[in-house]
N, C-alpha and C positions, 0 to 999 in steps of 0.2 A: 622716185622721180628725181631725175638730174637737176642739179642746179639752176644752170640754164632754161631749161623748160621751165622751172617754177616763177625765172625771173619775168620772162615773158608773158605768161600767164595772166602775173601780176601788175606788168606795164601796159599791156591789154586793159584790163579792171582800170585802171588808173587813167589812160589814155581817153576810153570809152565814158566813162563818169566823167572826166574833165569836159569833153565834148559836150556834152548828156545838159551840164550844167549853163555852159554859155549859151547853148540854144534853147532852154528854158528861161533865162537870164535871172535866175534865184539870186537869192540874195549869199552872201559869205558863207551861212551858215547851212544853205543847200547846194553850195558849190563842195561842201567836205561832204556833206552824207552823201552826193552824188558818187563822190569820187570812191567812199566807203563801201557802196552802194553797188558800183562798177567793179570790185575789186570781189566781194562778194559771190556776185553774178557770175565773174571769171571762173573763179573756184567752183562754183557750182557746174556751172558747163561743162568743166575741163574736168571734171569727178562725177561725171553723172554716168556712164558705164560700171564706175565701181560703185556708183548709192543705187542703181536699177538690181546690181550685180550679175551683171553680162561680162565684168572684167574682175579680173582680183588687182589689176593693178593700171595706171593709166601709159598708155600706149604710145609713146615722144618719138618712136619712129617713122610716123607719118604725120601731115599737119592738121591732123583732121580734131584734136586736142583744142588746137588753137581756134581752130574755126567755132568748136564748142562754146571755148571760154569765152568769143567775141558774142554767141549769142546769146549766151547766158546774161552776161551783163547786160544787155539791149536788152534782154527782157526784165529784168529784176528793176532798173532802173526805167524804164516804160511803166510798170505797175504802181511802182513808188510813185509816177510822176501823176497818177490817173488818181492815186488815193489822197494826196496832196490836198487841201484845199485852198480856195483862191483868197488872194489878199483883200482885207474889205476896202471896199470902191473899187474894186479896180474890177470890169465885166468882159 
């Protein structure tokens, strides 16, 4: 995998988790695992042809990578956000 594609992948992760966190409004230390979280999720997206093994290797020719990595994070960190629990008093 090109450099470039790996970078993007991971500012995808980063980008996504950032987001992910203000609109949850976590506190400090769920604004990093978000962002951990995002970056994570990227990776997995954008490597799930080669962990299915439909590919031996991931495919930076087309953007369809990217669009992986962006749902992989939305989901990983959506799951994370569901298993969370809520802060006491607050309903």
């Amino acid at each position: 995998m090109p450099a470039d594609a790996l970078v993007l992948m991971l500012l995808i992760g980063i980008v996504f988790g950032g987001v992910a966190a203000v609109i949850l409004r976590g506190r400090k230390s769920v604004f990093i695992v978000n962002i951990l979280l995002g970056v994570i999720g990227a990776s997995l997206g954008a490597f799930l042809p080669v962990l299915l093994g439909r590919s031996a290797v991931v495919d930076v020719s087309s953007p369809d990578y990217l669009l992986r990595a962006l749902g992989g994070a939305f989901v990983l960190v959506l799951v994370a956000s569901l298993f969370r629990s809520a802060r006491p008093g607050e309903r």
